[in-house]
KEKE-3310 file (N, C-alpha, C; in steps of 0.2 Angstrom, whole numbers, plus 5000, padded with zeros to 4 digits):
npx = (5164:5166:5158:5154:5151:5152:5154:5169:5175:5176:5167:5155:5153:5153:5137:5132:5132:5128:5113:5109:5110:5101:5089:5088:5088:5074:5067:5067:5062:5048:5045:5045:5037:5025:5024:5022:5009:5002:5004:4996:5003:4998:5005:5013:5001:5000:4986:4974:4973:4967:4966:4962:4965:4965:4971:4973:4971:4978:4974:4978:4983:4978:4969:4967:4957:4964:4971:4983:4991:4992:5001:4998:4999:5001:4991:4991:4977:4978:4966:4958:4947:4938:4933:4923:4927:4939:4958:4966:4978:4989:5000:5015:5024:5027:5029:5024:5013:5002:4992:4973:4960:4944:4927:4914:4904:4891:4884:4869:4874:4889:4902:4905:4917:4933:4930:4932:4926:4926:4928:4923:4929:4940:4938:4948:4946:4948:4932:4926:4931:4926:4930:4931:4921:4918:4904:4905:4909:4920:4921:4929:4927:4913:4907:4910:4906:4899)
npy = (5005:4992:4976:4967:4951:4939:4932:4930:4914:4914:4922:4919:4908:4912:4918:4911:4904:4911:4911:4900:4899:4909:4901:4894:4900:4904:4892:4887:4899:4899:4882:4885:4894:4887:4878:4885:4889:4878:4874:4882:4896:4907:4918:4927:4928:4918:4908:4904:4904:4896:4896:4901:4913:4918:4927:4922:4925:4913:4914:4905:4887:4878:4864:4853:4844:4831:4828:4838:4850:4868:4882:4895:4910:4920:4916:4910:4903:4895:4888:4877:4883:4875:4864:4853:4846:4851:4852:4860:4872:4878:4891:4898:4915:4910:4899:4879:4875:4866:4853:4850:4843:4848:4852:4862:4874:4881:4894:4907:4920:4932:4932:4947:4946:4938:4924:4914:4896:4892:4874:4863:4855:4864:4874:4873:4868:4869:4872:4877:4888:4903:4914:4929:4940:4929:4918:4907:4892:4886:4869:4860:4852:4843:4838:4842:4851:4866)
npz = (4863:4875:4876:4889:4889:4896:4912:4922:4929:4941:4945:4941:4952:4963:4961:4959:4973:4979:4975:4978:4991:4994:4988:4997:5011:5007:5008:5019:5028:5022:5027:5041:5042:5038:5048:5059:5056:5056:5069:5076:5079:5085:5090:5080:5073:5063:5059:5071:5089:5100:5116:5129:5143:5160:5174:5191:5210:5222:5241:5249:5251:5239:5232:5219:5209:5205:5215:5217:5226:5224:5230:5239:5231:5213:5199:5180:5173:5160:5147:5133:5121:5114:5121:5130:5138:5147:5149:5160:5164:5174:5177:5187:5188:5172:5174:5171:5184:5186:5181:5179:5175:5169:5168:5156:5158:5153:5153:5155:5153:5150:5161:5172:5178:5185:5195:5207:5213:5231:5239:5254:5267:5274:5267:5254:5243:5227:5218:5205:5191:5185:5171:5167:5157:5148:5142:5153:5166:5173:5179:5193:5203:5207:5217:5229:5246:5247)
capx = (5163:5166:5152:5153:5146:5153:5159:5174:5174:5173:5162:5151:5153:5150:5132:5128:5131:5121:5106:5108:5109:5095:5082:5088:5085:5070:5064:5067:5056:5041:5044:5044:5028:5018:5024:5019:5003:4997:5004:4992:5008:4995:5010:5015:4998:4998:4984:4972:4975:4962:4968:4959:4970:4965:4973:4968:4976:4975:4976:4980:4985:4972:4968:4964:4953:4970:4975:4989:4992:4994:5001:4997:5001:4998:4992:4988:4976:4976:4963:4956:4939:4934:4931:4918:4931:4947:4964:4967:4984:4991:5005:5015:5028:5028:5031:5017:5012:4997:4988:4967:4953:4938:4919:4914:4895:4889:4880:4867:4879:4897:4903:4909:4924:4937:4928:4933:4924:4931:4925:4926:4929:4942:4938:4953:4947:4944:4927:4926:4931:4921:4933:4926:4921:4914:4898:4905:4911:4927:4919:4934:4924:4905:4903:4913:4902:4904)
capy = (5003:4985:4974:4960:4946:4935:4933:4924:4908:4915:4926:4913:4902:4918:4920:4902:4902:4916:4908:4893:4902:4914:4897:4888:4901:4907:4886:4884:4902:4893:4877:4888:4898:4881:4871:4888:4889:4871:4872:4889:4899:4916:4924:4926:4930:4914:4902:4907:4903:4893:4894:4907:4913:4923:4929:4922:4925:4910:4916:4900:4882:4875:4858:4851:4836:4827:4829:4843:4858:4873:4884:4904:4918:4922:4912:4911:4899:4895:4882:4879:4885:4872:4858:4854:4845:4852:4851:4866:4872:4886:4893:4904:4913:4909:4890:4877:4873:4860:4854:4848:4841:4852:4852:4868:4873:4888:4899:4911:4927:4934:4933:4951:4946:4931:4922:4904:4895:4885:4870:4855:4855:4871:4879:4872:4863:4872:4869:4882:4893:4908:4917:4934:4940:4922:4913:4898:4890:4878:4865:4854:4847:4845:4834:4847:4854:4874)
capz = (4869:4873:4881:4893:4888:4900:4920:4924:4934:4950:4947:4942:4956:4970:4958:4961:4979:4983:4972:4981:4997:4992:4987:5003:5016:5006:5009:5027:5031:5022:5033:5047:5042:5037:5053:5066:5056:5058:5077:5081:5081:5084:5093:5074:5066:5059:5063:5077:5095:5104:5121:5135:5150:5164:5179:5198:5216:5229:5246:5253:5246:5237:5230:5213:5209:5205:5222:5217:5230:5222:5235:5239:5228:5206:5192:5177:5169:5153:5145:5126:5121:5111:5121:5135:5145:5143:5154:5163:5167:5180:5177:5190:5183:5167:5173:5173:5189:5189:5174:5180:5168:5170:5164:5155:5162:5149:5159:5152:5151:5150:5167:5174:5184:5186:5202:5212:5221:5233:5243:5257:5273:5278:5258:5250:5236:5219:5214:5200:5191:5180:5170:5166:5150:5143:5148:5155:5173:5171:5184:5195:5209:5207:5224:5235:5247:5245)
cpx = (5162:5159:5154:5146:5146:5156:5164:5172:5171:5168:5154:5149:5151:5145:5128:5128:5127:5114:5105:5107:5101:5089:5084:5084:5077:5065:5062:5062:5050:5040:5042:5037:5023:5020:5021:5012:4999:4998:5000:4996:5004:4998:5011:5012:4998:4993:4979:4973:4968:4962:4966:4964:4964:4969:4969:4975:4974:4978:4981:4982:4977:4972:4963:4961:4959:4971:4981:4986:4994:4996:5000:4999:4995:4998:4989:4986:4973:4974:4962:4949:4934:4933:4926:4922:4939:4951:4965:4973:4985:4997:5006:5024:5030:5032:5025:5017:5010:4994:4981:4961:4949:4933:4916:4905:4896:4884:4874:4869:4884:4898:4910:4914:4926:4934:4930:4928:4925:4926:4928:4926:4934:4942:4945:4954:4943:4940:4923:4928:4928:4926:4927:4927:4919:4907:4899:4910:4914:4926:4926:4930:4917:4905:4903:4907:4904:4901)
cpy = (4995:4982:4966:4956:4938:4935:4929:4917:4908:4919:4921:4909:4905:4917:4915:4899:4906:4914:4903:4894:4904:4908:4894:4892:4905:4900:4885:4893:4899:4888:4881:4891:4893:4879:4875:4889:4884:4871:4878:4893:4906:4921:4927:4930:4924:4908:4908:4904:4901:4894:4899:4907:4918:4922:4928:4923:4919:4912:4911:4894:4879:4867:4855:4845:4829:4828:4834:4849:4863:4879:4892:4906:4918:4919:4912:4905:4898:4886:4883:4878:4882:4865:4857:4850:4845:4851:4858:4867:4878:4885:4901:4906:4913:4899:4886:4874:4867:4860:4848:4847:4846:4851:4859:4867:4879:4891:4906:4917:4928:4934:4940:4950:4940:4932:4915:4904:4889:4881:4865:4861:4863:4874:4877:4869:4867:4868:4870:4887:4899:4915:4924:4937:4936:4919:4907:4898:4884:4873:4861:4851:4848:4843:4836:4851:4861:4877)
cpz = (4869:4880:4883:4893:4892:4907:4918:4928:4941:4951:4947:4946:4963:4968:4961:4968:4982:4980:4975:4989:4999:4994:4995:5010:5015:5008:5016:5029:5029:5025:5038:5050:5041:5046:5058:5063:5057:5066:5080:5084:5081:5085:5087:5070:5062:5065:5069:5085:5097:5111:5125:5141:5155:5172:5186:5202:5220:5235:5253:5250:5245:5232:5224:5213:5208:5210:5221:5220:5226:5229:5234:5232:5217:5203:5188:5174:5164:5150:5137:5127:5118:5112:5129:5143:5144:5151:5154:5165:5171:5180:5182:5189:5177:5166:5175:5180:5190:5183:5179:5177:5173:5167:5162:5156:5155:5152:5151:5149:5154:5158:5168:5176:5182:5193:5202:5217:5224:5239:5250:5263:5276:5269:5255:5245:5232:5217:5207:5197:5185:5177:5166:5158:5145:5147:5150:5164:5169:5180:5187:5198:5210:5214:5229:5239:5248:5252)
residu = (UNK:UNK:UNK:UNK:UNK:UNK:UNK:UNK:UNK:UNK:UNK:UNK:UNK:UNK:UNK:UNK:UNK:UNK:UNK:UNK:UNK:UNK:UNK:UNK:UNK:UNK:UNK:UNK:UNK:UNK:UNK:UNK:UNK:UNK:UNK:UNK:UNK:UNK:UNK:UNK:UNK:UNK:UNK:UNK:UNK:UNK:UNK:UNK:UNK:UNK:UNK:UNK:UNK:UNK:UNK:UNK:UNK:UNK:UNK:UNK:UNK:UNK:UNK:UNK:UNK:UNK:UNK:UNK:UNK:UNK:UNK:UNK:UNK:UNK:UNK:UNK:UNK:UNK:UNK:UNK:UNK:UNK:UNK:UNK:UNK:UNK:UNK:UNK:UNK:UNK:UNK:UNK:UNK:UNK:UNK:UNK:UNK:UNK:UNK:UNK:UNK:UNK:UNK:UNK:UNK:UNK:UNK:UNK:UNK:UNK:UNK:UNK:UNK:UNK:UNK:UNK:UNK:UNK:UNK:UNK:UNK:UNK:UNK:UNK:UNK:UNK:UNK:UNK:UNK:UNK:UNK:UNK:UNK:UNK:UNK:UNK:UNK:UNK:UNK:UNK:UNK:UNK:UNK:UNK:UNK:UNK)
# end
């Protein structure tokens, strides 16, 4: 029996493209996987996710300390948890609506519920909000009277 100790040329040349294939798309998934763990790609499992959401309804149009009107209906807002005065944003949709600096109060204990409280003259200024399940109040307007 005879043994093959050699390819031909093209075999050769196919061997070398799919190795070179192989290291490149095996390169660009480790780019992928460092760049979504340094960004907090949690979606993924890589990295942890810093960022708190919860779900509120406004009944009516309400007013952030930036003077932006949010109007009626569903949102959701999502902040990050490790800063004491972070940017708040509301998304409705899944599009960002209003982003609003906040002051994080830390409260004695987890708050049962997502609650607002709203302020001013006909209540249409968000003055807080207490996402449920965390000890803390996302402050917008301390001076509102409630």
């Amino acid at each position: 029996m005879k043994r093959i100790t050699h390819f031909n040329k093209e075999v050769r040349g196919f061997m070398k493209v799919r190795v070179i294939r192989f290291g490149l798309t095996l390169a660009a998934v480790l780019v992928i996987a460092t760049s979504l763990s340094f960004a907090g790609g949690g979606r993924f499992g890589f990295g942890k996710s810093s960022t708190k959401s919860v779900a509120v309804t406004l009944d009516k149009a309400t007013k952030l300390n930036n003077d932006t009107v949010l109007q009626p209906g569903e949102y959701t807002v999502k902040f990050p948890d490790n800063t004491q005065s972070p940017e708040v944003e509301f998304y409705t949709d899944g599009k960002l609506a209003a982003k609003a600096q906040a002051k994080v109060e830390t409260q004695p204990q987890k708050n049962e519920y997502t609650s607002m409280e709203l302020g001013g003259e006909n209540a249409d200024v968000m003055v807080a909000i207490s996402p449920d399940g965390l000890p803390e109040r996302l402050v917008f307007n301390e001076l509102v009277e409630k």
